[in-house]
C-alpha positions as CSV (number, residue, x, y, z in Angstrom):
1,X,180.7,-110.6,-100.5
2,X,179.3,-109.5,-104.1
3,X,176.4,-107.5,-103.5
4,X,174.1,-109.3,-105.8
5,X,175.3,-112.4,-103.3
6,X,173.9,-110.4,-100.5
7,X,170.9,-109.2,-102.0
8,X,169.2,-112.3,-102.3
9,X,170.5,-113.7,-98.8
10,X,168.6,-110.5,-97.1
11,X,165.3,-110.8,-99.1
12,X,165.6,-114.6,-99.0
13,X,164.9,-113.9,-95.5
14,X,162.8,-110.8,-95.3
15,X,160.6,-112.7,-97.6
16,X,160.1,-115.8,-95.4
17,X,159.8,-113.9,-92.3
18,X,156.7,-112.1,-93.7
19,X,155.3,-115.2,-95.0
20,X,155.5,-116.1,-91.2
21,X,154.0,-112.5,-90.3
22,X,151.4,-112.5,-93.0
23,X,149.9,-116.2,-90.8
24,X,150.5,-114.7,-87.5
25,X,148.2,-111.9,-88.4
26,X,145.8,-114.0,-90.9
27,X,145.0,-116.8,-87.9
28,X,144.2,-114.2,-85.1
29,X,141.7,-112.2,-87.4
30,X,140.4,-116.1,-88.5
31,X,140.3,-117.4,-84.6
32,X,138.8,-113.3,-83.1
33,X,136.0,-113.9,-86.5
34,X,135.0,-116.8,-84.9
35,X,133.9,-115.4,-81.6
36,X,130.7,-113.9,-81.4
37,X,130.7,-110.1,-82.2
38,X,128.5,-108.1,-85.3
39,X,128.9,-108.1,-88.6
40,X,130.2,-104.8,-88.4
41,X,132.9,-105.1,-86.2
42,X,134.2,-108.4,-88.0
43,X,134.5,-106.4,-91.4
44,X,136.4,-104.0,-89.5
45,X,139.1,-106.6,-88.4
46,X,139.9,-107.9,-92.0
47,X,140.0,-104.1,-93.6
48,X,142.8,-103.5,-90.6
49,X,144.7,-106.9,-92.2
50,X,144.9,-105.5,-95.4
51,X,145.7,-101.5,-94.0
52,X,148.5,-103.8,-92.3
53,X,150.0,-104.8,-95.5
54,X,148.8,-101.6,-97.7
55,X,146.6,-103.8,-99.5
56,X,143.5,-102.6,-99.3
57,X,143.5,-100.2,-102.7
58,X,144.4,-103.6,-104.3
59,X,141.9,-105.9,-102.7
60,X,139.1,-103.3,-103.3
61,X,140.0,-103.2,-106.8
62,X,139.9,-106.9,-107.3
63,X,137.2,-107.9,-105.1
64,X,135.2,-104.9,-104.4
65,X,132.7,-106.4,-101.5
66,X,135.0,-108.1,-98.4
67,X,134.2,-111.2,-96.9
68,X,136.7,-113.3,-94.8
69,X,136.9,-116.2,-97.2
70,X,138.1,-113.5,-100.1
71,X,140.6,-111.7,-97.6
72,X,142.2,-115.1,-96.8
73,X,142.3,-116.0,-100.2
74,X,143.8,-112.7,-101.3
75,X,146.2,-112.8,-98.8
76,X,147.6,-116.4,-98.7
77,X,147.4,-118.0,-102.4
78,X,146.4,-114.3,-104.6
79,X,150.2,-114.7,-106.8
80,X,149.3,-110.9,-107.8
81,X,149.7,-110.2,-104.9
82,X,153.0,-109.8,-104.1
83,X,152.7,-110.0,-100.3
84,X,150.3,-112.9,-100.5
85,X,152.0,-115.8,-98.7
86,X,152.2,-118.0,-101.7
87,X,154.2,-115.3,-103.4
88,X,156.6,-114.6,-100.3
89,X,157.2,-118.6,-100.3
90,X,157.9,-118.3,-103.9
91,X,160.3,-115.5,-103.7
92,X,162.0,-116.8,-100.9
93,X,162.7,-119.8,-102.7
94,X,164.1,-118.4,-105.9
95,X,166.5,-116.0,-103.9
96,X,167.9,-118.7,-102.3
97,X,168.1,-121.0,-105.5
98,X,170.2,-117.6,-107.1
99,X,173.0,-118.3,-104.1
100,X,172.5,-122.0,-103.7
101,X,176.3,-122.1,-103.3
102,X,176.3,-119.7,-100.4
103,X,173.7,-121.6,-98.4
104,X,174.3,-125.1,-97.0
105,X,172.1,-128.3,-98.0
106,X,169.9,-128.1,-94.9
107,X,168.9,-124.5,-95.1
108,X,168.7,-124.6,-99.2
109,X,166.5,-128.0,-98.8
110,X,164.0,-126.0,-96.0
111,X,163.4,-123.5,-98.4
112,X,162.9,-125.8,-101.2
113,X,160.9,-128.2,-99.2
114,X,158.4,-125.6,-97.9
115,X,157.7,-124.2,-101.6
116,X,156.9,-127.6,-102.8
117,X,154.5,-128.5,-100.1
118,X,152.7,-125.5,-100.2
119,X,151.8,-125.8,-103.5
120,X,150.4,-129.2,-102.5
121,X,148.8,-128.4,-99.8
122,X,146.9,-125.6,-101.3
123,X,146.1,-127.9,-104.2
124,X,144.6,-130.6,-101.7
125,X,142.4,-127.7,-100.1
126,X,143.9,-128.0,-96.9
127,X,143.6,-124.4,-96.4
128,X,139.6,-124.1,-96.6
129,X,139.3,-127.4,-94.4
130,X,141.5,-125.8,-91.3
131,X,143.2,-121.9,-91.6
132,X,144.5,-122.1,-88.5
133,X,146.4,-125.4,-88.7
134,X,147.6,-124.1,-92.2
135,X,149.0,-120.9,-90.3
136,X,150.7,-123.0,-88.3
137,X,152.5,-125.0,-90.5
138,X,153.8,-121.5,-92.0
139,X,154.8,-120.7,-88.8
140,X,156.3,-123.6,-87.4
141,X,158.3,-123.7,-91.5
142,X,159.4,-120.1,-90.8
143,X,160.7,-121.3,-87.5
144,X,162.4,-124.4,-88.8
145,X,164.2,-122.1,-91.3
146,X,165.6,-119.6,-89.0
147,X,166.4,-122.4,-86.4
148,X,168.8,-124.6,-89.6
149,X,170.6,-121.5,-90.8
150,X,171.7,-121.0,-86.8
151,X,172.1,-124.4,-86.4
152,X,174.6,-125.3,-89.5
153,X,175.6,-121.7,-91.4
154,X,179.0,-120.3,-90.9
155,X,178.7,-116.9,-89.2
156,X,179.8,-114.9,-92.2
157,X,178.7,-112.7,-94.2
158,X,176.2,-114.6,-96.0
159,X,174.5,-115.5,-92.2
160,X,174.6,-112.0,-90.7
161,X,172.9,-110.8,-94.1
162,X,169.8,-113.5,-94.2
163,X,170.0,-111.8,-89.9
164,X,169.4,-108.2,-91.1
165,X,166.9,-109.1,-93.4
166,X,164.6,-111.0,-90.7
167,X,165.2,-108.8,-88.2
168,X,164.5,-105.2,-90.7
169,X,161.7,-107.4,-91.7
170,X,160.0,-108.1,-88.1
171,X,161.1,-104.3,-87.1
172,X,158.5,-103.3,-89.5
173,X,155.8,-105.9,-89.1
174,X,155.4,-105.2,-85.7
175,X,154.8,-101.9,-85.7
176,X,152.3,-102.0,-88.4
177,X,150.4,-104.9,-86.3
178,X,150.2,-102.2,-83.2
179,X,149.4,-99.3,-85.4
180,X,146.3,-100.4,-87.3
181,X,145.2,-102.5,-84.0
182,X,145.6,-99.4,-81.7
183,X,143.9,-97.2,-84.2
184,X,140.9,-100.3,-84.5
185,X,140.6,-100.5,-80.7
186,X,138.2,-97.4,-80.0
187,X,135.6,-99.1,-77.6
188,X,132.2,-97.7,-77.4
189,X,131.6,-96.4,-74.0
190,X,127.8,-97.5,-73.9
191,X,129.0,-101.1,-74.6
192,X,127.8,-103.3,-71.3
193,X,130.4,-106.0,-72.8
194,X,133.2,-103.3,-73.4
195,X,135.7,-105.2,-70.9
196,X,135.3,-108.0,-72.4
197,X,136.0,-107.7,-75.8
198,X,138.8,-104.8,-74.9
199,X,140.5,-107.9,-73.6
200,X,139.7,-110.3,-76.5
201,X,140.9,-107.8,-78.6
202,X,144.0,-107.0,-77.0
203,X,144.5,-110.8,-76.4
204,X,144.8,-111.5,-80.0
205,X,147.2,-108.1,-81.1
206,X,149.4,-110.3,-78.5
207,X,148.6,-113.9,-79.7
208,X,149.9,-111.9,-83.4
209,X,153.4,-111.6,-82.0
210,X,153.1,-114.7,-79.4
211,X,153.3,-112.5,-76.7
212,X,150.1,-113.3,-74.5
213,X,152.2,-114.9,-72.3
214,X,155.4,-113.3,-72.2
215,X,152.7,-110.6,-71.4
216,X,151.5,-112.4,-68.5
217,X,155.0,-113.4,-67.1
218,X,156.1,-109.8,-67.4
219,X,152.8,-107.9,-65.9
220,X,151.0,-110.4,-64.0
221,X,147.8,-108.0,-64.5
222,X,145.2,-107.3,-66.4
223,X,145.5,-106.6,-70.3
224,X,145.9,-103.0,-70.5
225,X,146.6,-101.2,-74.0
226,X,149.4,-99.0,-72.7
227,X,151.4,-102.2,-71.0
228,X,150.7,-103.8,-74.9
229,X,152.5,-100.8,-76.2
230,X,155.4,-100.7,-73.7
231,X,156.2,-104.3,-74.3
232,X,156.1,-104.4,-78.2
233,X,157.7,-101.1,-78.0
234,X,160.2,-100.9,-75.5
235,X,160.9,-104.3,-73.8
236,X,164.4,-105.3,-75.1
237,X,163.8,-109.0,-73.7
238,X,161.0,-109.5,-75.5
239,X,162.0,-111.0,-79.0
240,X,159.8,-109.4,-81.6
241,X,159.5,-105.6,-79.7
242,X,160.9,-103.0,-82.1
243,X,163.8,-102.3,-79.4
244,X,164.8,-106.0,-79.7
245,X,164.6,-105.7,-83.3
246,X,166.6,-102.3,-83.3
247,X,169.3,-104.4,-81.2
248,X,170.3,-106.9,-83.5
249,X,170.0,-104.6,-86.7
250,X,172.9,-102.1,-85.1
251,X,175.0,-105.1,-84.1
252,X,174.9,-106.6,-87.4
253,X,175.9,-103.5,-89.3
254,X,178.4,-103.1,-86.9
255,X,179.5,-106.1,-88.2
256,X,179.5,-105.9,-92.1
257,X,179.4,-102.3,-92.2
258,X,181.8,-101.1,-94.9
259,X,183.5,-97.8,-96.1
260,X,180.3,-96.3,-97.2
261,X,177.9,-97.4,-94.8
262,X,178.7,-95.1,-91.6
263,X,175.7,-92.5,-92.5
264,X,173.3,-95.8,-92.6
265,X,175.1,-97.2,-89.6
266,X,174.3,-93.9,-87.5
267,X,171.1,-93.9,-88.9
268,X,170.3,-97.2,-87.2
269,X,172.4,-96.4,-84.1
270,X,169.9,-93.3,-83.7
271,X,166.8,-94.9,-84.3
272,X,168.0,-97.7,-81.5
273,X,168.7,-94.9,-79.1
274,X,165.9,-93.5,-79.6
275,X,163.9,-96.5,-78.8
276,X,166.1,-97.5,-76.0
277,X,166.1,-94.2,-73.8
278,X,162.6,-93.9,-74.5
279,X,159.4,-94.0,-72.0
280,X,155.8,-95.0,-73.0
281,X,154.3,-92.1,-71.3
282,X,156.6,-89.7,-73.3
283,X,155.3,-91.8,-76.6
284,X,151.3,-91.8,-75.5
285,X,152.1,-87.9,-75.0
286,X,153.1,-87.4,-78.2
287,X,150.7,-90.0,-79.7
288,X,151.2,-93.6,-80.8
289,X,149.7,-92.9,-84.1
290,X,152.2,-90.5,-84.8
291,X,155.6,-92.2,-82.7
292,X,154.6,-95.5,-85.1
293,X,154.6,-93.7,-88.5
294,X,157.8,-91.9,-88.0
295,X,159.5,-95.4,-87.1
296,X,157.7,-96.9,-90.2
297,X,159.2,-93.8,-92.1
298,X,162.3,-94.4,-90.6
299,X,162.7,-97.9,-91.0
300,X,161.8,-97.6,-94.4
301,X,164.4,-95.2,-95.1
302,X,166.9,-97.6,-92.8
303,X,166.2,-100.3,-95.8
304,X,166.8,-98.1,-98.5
305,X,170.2,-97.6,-96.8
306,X,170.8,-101.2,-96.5
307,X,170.4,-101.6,-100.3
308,X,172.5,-98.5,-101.1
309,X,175.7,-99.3,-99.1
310,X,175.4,-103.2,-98.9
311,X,172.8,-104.6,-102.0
312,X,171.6,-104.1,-105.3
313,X,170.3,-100.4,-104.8
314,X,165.9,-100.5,-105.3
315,X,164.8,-99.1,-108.2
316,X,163.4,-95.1,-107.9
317,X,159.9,-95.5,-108.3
């Protein structure tokens, strides 16, 4: 497959699975603002979405005071900003437009399709009447998506590619979600309602990657932040952990891997090792903070490798 070819399959889908990321986060932040808490604390959860996405330089700059409508705005229909969801949508749709040839008619008219109508709906205001019910139409499209290019691609190149992108793509959104969360979740130990809103808040860091009740099937107990960790982290069953992530990654190299990707392949296979031997007592020893920047680091540099060895290799900034 011509690299160029590839290059827009994987962003094609690393684009639409942030979209999808971008609402996951955006509608638990919109549902926890609406619970009753201070003014304080809900400030705090909409500077975490943008530390999340590494927008927050770029939000201050634009916007200067934060309020929840602005945040929302910035990061849904803002086409500046290129992680906004509008722009993702957008982006999506133009880098499967480049390889229309390579995609079949369902999965070429779901991308197309879900551009138009978001335009639309944004246009009709749908957005400030409901959030949440927009979120979930950007979920439920992102779903529809991934479900047509299983259900009617060829499993070639051009289908393990638009894989690795998704997969690279929810490897790293998931461990920026439990970074900023776990750094946000200090509880004041004076706080007679401390229980409670430990759970709320831990509720919705699971709600993010609709694991509230996988967590409850796999537990049975009480929310507990170290049992969030281990199952995001380390639970190879549970489809949007980093281990699960890390699985299909490896396999799909394994797959397309060419003569000049084996250092990218072992970088990969390490990582997954890594994360599969691993125990979350040995990771809260060393420190969360610290165990999720190096796999941010990592995956980061995982990426460049993809574009190296398989893409059209990213600029040097």
């Amino acid at each position: 497959m011509l690299s160029r070819t590839a290059d827009h399959l994987f962003w094609m889908a690393r684009y639409t699975e942030r979209a999808e990321n971008t609402a996951r986060m955006l509608d638990v932040n919109y549902q926890t603002s609406l619970l009753p808490q201070s003014a304080e604390v809900a400030e705090q959860g909409w500077w975490a979405m943008l530390d999340i996405s590494e927008l927050t330089r770029a939000f201050d700059n634009k916007y200067g005071l934060l309020t929840r409508d602005d945040v929302i705005d910035f990061m849904v229909r803002d086409m500046t900003n290129p992680s906004s969801i509008m722009s993702c949508l957008r982006a999506a749709r133009e880098n499967a437009r480049a390889v229309r040839g390579s995609l079949t008619t369902e999965v070429w008219e779901t991308v197309n399709t879900t551009w138009l109508d978001v335009q639309r709906i944004i246009a009709d205001g749908e957005l400030q009447e409901d959030p949440s019910r927009f979120f979930e139409w950007v979920k439920f499209r992102s779903h529809l998506a991934r479900g047509v290019q299983f259900g009617t691609m060829l499993k070639d190149d051009a289908f393990h590619f638009m894989r690795l992108g998704t997969f690279l793509e929810r490897a790293d959104n998931t461990a920026r979600i439990l970074d900023v969360k776990f750094q946000a979740s200090g509880s004041d130990d004076s706080d007679p309602n401390r229980e409670q809103n430990d759970f709320y808040h831990w509720a919705a860091v699971l709600r993010s990657v609709s694991g509230f009740e996988v967590y409850r099937k796999v537990y049975r107990a009480v929310i507990t932040p170290q049992r969030v960790a281990e199952l995001l982290i380390l639970r190879p069953d549970m489809p949007r952990s980093l281990v699960s992530s890390m699985d299909e990654v490896v396999a799909i190299l394994a797959l397309v891997g060419n003569q000049q990707s084996g250092e990218t392949e072992r970088q990969a296979g390490k990582l997954h090792a890594d994360l599969k031997y691993a125990r979350i007592d040995d990771i809260f020893a060393v420190g969360l903070h610290a165990f999720l920047t190096s796999f941010l680091e990592r995956i980061g540099d995982l990426g460049n490798g993809i574009s190296r060895d398989f893409l059209v290799p990213l600029l040097a900034a």
